[in-house]
DRENSEPA-155926 format. One record per residue (C-alpha): residue in one letter; y, x, z. Coordinates in steps of 0.1 Angstrom, whole numbers, padded with zeros to 4 digits, always signed. Each point is the difference from the previous one (the first is absolute). Layout:
aYXZ...
This chain:
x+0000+0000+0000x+0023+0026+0014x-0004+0020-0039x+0006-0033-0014x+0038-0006+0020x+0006+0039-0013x-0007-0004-0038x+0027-0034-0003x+0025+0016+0018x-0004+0038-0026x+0031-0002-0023x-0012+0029-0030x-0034-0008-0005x-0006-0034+0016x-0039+0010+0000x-0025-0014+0030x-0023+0015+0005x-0001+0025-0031x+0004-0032-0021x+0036-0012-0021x+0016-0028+0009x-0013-0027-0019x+0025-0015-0031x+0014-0027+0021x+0018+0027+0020x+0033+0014-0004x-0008+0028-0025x-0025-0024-0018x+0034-0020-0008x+0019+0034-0011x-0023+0005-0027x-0002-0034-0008x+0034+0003-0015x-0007+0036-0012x+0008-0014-0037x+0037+0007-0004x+0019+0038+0011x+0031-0016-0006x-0005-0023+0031x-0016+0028+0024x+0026+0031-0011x+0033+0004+0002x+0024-0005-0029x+0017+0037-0014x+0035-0014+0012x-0018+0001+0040x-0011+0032-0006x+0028+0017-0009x+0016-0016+0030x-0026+0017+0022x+0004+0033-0019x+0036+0001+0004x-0003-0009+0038x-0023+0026+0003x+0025+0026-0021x+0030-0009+0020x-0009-0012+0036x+0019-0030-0002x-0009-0035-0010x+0039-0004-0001x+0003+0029-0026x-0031-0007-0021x+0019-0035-0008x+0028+0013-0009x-0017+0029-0026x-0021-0033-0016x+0030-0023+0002x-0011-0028+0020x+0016-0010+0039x-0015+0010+0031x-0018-0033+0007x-0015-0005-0036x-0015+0034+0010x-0011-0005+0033x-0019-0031-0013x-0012+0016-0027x-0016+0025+0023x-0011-0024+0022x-0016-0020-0030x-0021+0028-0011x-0011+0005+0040x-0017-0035-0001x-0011+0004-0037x-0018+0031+0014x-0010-0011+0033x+0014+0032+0014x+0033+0015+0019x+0022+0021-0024x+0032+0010+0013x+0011+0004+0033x+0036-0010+0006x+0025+0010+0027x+0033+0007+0004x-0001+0037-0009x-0018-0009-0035x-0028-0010-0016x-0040+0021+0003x-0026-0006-0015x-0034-0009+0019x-0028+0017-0007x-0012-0028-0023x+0032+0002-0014x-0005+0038-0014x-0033-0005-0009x+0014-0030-0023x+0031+0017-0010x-0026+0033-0014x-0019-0029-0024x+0035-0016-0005x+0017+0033-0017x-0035-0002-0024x+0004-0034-0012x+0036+0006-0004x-0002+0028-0017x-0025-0012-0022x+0021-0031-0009x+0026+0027-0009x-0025+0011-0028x-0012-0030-0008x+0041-0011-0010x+0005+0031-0016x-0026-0006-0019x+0008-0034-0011x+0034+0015-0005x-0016+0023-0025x-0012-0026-0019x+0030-0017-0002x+0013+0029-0010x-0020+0001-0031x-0001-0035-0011x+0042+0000-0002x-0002+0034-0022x-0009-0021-0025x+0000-0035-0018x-0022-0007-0030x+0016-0038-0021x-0014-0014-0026x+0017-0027-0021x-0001-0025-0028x+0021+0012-0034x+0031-0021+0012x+0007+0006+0034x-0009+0040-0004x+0027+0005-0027x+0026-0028+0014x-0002-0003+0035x-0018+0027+0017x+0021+0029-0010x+0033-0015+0020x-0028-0010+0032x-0013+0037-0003x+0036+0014+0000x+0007-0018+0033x-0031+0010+0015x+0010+0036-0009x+0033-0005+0021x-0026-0010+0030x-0030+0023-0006x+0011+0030-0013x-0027+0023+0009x-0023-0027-0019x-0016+0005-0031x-0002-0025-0022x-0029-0006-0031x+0004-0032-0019x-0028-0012-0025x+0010-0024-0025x-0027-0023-0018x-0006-0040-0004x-0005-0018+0028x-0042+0008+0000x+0004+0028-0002x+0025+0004+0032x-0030-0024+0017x-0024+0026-0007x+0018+0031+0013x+0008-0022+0031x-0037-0012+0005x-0010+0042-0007x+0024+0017+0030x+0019+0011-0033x+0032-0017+0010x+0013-0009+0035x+0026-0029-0012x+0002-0020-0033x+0023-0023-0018x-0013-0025-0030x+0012-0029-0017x-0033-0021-0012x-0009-0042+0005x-0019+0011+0030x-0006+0026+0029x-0031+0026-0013x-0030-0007+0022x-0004+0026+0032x+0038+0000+0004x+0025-0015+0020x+0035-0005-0013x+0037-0009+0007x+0024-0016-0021x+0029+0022-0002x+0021-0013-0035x+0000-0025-0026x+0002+0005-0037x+0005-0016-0029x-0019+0005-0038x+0020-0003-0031x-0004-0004-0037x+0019+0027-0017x+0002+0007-0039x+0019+0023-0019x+0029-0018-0012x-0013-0002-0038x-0032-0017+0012x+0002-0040-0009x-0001-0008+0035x+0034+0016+0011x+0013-0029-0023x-0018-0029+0009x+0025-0028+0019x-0031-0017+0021x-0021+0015+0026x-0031+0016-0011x-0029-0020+0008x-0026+0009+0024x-0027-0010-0026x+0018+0023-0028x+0002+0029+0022x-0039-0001+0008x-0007-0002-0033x+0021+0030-0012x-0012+0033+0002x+0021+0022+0026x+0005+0031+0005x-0016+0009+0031x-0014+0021+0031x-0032+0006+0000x-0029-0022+0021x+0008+0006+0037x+0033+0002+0000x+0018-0022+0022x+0029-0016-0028x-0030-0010-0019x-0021-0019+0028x+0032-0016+0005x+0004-0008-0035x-0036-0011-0006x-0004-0021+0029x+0039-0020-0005x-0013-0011-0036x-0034-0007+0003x-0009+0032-0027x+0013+0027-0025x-0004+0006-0034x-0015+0032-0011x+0027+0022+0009x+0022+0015-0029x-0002+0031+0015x-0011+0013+0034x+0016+0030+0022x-0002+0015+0033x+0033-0002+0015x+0035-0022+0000x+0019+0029-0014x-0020+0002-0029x-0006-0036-0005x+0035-0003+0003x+0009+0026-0026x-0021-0022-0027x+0017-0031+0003x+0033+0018-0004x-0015+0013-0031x-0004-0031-0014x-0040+0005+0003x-0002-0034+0011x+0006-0024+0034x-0009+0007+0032x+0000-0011+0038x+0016+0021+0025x+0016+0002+0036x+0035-0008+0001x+0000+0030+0021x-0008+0022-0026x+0023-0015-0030x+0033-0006+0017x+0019+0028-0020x-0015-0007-0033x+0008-0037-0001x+0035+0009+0013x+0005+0024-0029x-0017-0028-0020x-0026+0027-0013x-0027-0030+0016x+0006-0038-0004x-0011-0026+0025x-0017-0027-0011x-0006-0029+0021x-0028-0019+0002x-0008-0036+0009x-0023-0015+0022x-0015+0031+0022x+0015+0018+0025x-0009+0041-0002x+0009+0008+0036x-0024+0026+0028x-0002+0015+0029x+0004+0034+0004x-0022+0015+0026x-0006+0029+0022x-0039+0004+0009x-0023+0020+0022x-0040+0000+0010x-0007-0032+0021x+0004+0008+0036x+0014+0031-0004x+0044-0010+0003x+0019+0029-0012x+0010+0026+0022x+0024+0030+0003x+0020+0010-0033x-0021-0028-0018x+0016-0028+0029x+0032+0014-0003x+0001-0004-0036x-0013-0031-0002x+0033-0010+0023x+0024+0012-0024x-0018-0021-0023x+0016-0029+0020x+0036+0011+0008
């Protein structure tokens, strides 16, 4: 009986008779909620509390160094105490000493500290290299019009960034986001490539342009939208955004007149006089002031999109690549 009394009242082992305590005991409950550190150890912002009491000698002092008041430290202190179920500090008038708990703690405090210390500079590191650099890829449009002013102003913010910009249709920007080829894109399709997540960031509007000798620079009604399928365009090639656009406003195309691979060069035909074509009124504003282009309206379809910026799904831009897509909005 009398071993029995001895092993309840035994505080470190809390064996009787050579046997544990059974699980219904107080340590049985501590391991019971052995499944989270972050309840059982301190936070870093506690620990360096205790390390600068244990620097300076003053609870007072050690506030002061972290920038917090007195009391928010004392309970801080006295917070961690409970948390860890032992004394820490002694306080008295002349200062603040540490108990011998309270060394043995501070020793595995200065290694998780300092091991947080690499852990950030670490982190910092990779920071470090993800801002060196920003890889864009955009649709036709937007790459020649838009992006060059946005990439200016970024320049102004980030100058120690560099800066590679890939220009192709808007598949083509899809597929260099989906391959890690590309960490922010811009395109100007119907619809948001599959795998990616977008936001709208401009509108723009597609025109009919001619040269001025073409027939339809002289015609006094609108064109009709039935016409306009029917007539062979020049035009970008399959992919590109302007054309999904195009396509999916008039039901179909005809065979295309001829077919190139970027705005300025479909652009350059129509003023030619090879033929008409369909094209941002982004990228024809000068021409059709000089009157080198001619609008031609057309009736009973509206040629309007959505310009977008895009990224993987889940994965929101970050760094350089978040602080462009903000000067996308301003």
């Amino acid at each position: 009986m009398s071993s029995s009394g001895a092993g309840s009242e035994t505080g470190g082992t809390g064996r009787t008779g050579g046997t544990r305590r059974p699980a219904g005991g107080h340590q049985g409950r501590e391991r019971s909620g052995a499944g989270s550190l972050a309840h059982r150890v301190p936070d870093l912002g506690a620990l360096e509390l205790l390390l600068a009491v244990a620097r300076l000698g003053s609870l007072g002092g050690a506030a002061r160094e972290l920038g917090v008041t007195q009391p928010a430290a004392s309970s801080r202190i006295r917070s961690m105490e409970r948390q860890l179920g032992v004394a820490l500090v002694d306080r008295s008038p002349r200062g603040s000493r540490l108990t011998d708990a309270g060394a043995l703690v501070t020793d595995w405090a200065r290694r998780i500290v300092e091991a947080a210390e690499a852990f950030d500079a670490g982190a910092q590191a990779l920071r470090d290299r993800r801002d060196s650099r920003l890889r864009v890829a955009a649709s036709m449009t937007i790459a020649e019009y838009l992006l060059p002013g946005w990439l200016v102003a970024l320049r102004a913010q980030l100058p120690d960034t560099a800066v590679s910009l890939l220009a192709g249709n808007s598949a083509a920007v899809a597929e260099r986001l989906l391959a890690d080829d590309a960490d922010l894109g811009f395109v100007e399709g119907v619809s948001v490539p599959t795998g990616l997540d977008s936001a709208v960031i401009a509108h723009d509007r597609l025109v009919v342009v001619t040269a001025p000798g073409h027939p339809w620079a002289r015609r006094r009604r609108p064109l009709a939208a039935a016409e306009l399928a029917a007539t062979p365009l020049i035009l970008r090639e399959k992919g590109s955004g302007t054309r999904q656009v195009l396509d999916a406003a008039l039901g179909g195309l005809a065979r295309p007149l001829i077919e190139l691979s970027s705005t300025t060069a479909v652009k350059a035909a129509a003023v030619g006089g090879a033929g008409p074509s369909v094209l941002s009124e982004l990228a024809v504003g000068e021409e059709l002031t000089t009157r080198r282009l001619v609008s031609v309206p057309v009736a009973d379809v509206v040629l309007a999109r959505d310009l977008r910026a895009v990224w993987p799904t889940g994965h929101r831009p970050t760094g350089p690549a978040r602080r462009l897509l903000s000067l996308t909005r301003a």
